[in-house]
C-alpha positions as CSV (number, residue, x, y, z in Angstrom):
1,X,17.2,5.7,-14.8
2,X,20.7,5.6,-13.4
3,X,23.0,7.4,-15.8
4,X,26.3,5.7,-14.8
5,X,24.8,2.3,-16.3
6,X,23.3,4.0,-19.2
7,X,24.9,2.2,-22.4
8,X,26.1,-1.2,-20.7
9,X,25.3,-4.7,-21.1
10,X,25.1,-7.3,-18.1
11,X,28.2,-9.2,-18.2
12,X,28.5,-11.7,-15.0
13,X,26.5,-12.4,-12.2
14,X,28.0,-13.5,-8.7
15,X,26.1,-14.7,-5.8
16,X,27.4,-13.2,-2.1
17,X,27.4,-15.7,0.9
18,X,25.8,-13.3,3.4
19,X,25.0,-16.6,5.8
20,X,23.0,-19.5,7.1
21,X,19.9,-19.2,9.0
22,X,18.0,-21.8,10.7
23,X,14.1,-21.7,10.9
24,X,11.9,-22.9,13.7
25,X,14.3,-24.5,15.1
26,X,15.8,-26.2,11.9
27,X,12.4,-26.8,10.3
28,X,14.7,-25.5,7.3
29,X,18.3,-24.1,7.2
30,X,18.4,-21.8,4.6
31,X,21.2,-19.3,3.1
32,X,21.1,-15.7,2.7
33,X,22.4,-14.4,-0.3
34,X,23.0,-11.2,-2.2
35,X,24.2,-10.5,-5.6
36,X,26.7,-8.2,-7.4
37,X,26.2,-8.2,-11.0
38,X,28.9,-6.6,-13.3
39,X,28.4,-5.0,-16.7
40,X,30.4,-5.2,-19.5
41,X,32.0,-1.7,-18.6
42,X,33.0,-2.7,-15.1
43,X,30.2,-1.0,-13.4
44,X,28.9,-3.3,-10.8
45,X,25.5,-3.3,-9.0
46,X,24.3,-4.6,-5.8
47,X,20.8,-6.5,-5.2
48,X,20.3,-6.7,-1.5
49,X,22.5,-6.9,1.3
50,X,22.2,-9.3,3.9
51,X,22.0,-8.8,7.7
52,X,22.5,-5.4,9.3
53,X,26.2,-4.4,10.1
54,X,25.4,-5.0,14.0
55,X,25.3,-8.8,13.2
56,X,28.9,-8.6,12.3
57,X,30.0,-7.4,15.2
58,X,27.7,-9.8,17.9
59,X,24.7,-11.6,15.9
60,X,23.3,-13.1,19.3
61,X,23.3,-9.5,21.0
62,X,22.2,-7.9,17.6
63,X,19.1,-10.5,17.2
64,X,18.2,-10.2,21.1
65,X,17.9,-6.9,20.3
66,X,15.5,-7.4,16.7
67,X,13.6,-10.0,18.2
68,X,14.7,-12.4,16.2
69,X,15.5,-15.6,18.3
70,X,11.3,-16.1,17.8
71,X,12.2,-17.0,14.0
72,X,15.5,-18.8,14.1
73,X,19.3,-18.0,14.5
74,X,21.9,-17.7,12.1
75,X,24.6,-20.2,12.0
76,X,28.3,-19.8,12.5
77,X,27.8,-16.1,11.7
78,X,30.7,-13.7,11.5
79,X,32.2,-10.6,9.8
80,X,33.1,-12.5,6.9
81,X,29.3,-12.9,5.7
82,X,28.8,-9.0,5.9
83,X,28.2,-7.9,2.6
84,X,31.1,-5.5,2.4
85,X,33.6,-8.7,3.0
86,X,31.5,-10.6,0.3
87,X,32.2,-7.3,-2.3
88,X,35.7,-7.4,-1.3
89,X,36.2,-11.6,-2.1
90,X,35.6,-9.8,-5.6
91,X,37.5,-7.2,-5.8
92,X,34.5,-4.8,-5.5
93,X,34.3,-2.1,-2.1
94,X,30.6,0.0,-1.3
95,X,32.3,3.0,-2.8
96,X,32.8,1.5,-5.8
97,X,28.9,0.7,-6.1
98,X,26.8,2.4,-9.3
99,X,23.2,1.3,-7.8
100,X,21.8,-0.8,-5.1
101,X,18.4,-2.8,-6.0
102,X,16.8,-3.5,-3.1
103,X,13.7,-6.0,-3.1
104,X,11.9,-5.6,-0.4
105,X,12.5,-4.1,3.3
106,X,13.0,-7.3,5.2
107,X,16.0,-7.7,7.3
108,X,18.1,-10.1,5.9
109,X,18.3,-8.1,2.8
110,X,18.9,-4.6,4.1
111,X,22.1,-5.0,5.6
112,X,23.7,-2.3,2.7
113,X,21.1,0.5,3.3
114,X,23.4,2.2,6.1
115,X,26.6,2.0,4.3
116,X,25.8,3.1,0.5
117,X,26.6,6.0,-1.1
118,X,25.4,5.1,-4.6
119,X,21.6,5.4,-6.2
120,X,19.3,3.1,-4.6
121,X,16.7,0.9,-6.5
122,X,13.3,0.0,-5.3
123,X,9.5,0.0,-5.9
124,X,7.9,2.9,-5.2
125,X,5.6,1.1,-3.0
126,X,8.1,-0.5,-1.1
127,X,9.8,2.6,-0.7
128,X,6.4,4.6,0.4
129,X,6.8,2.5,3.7
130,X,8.2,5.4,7.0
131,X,11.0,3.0,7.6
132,X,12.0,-0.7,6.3
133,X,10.0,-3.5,7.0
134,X,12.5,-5.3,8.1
135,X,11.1,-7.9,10.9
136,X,7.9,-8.2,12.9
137,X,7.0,-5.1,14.5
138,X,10.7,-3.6,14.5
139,X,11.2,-0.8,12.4
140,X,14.7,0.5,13.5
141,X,16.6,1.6,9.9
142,X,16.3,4.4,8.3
143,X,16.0,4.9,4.6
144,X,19.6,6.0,3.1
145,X,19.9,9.8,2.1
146,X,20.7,8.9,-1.1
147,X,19.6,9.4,-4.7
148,X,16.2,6.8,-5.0
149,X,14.8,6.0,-7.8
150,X,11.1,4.2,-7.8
151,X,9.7,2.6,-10.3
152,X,6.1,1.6,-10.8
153,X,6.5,-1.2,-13.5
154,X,8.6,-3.2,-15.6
155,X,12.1,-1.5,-15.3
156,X,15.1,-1.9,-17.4
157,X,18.0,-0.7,-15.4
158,X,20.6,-1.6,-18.1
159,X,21.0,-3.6,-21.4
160,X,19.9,-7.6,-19.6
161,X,19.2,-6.0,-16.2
162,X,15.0,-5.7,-16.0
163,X,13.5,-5.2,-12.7
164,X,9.9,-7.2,-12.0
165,X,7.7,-5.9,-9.0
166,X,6.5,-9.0,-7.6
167,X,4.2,-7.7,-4.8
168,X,2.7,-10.0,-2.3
169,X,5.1,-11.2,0.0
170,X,5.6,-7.3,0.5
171,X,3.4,-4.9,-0.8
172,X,6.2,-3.6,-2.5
173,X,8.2,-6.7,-3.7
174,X,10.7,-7.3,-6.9
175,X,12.3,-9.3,-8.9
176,X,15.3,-9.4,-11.5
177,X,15.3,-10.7,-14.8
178,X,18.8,-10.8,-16.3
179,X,19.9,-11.8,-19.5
180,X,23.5,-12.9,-20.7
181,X,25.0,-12.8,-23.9
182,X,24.5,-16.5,-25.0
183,X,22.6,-17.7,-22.1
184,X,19.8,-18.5,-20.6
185,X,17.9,-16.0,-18.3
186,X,18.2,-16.4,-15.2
187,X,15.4,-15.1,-13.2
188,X,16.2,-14.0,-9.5
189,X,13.1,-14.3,-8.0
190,X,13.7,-13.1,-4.6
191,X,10.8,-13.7,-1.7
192,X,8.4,-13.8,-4.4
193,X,9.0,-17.5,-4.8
194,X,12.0,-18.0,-1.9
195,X,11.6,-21.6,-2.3
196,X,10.1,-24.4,-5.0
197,X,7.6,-25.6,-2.1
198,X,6.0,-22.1,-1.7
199,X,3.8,-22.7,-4.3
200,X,2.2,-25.6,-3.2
201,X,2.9,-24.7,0.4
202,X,-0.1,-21.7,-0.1
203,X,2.7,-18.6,0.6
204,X,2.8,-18.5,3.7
205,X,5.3,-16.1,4.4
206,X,3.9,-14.0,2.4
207,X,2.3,-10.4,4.0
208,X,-0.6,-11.3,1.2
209,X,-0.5,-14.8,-0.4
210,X,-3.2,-14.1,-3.1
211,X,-0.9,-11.3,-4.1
212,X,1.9,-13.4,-4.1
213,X,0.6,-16.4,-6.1
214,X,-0.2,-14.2,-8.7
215,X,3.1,-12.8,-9.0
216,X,4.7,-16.4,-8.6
217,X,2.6,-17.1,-11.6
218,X,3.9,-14.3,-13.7
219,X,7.5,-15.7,-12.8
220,X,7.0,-19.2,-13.6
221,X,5.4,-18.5,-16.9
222,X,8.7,-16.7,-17.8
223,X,10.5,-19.4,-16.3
224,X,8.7,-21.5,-18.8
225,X,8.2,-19.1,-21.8
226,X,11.9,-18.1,-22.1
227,X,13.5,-21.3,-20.9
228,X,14.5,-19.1,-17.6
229,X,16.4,-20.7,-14.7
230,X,14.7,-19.8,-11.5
231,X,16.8,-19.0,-8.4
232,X,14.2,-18.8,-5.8
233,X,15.1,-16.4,-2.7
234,X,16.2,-19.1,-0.4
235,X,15.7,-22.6,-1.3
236,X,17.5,-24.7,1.0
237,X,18.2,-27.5,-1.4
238,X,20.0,-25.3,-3.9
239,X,22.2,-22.9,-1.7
240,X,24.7,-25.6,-1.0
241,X,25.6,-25.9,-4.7
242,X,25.1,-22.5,-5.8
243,X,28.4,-20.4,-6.9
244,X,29.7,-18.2,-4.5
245,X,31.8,-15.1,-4.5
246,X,34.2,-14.7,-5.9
247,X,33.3,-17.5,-8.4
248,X,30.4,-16.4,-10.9
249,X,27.0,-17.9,-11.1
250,X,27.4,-17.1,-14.9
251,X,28.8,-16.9,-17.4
């Protein structure tokens, strides 16, 4: 566990504008977000992390480089979608950091790994991978020299923080379950469901999509059990209305 959350509660939840991507050519145009959530002691914690910090300087140059043109292009993409400008809309800087969750390797989501100092939190599958995943056959991060912890199962990092692995769209996938004072869950599904017509649509941006439709299942039963509202990883219908930094998604 990480010993400077031991003790808190989850007290706020804000969503990080790390972007706008289109796919295919705007088949969808999706957003990229991250999250800080904040306990009720002030620690705050980081889940993902947007695009790498080359993006911020030249996104064209830095997705020639990636390869990534052959999935679509950010839109209107500058240094204020960086992550460490999103923490900074909330007061928050990467020093100040007491663990980064991390749910899978891909590289709109690793864009933290090279600046952190703090813990970071993954699966231990995910994390048995050389290098990221991060996109296609490019593998050019490194993992951070930094304390690591790896779980293998249903983890609770704090009081209404719980960590799901969710494998399929990576092997070694999560999710995060969090729990408010006086709320409803809300369950932060990640890739594992990244939007509502992934289900239906057969996963198929998943690395295994029987994998992954299993997992979906386990989320969607909580969804339904515990009266849970599902933020899926990048459903383009709901990222226009979603909360940004430095408003709160909840409370």
């Amino acid at each position: 566990m990480i010993a400077a959350l031991a003790g808190h509660r989850l007290a706020r939840v804000t969503c990080l504008d790390c972007g706008t991507f289109s796919v295919r050519g705007g088949q969808r145009v999706i957003g990229i977000p991250a999250w800080l959530l904040t306990t009720d002691r002030g620690a705050q914690v980081l889940v993902d992390g947007g695009f790498p910090p080359a993006y911020a300087a030249d996104a064209a140059a830095a997705a020639s480089v990636d390869g990534l043109g052959s999935f679509g292009e950010l839109i209107g993409y500058g240094p204020q979608y960086a992550v460490a400008a999103q923490l900074a809309l909330c007061g928050v800087s990467l020093a100040d950091l007491a663990a980064h969750v991390l749910t899978h390797g891909h590289i709109d989501h690793v864009g933290a790994l090279p600046l952190i100092t703090c813990p970071l939190v993954l699966t231990a599958v995910e994390r048995a991978d050389p290098r990221p995943r991060y996109f296609a056959s490019a593998r050019p991060p490194d993992w951070p020299d930094v304390p690591t912890l790896r779980i293998d199962g249903e983890t609770r990092l704090c009081d209404g923080i719980t960590l799901l692995p969710t494998p399929g769209h990576t092997p070694g996938h999560l999710s995060l379950l969090l729990e408010l004072p006086g709320a409803a869950p809300i369950l932060l599904a990640a890739d594992a469901i990244n939007r509502h017509s992934e289900p239906a649509e057969g996963f198929p941006d998943a690395e295994d999509p029987q994998t992954a439709r299993a997992s979906a299942d386990r989320l969607l039963r909580l969804v339904s059990d515990r009266g849970a509202r599902l933020v899926c990883g990048h459903e383009p219908a709901d990222w226009p209305a979603l909360p940004k930094a430095p408003a709160a998604l909840a409370p």
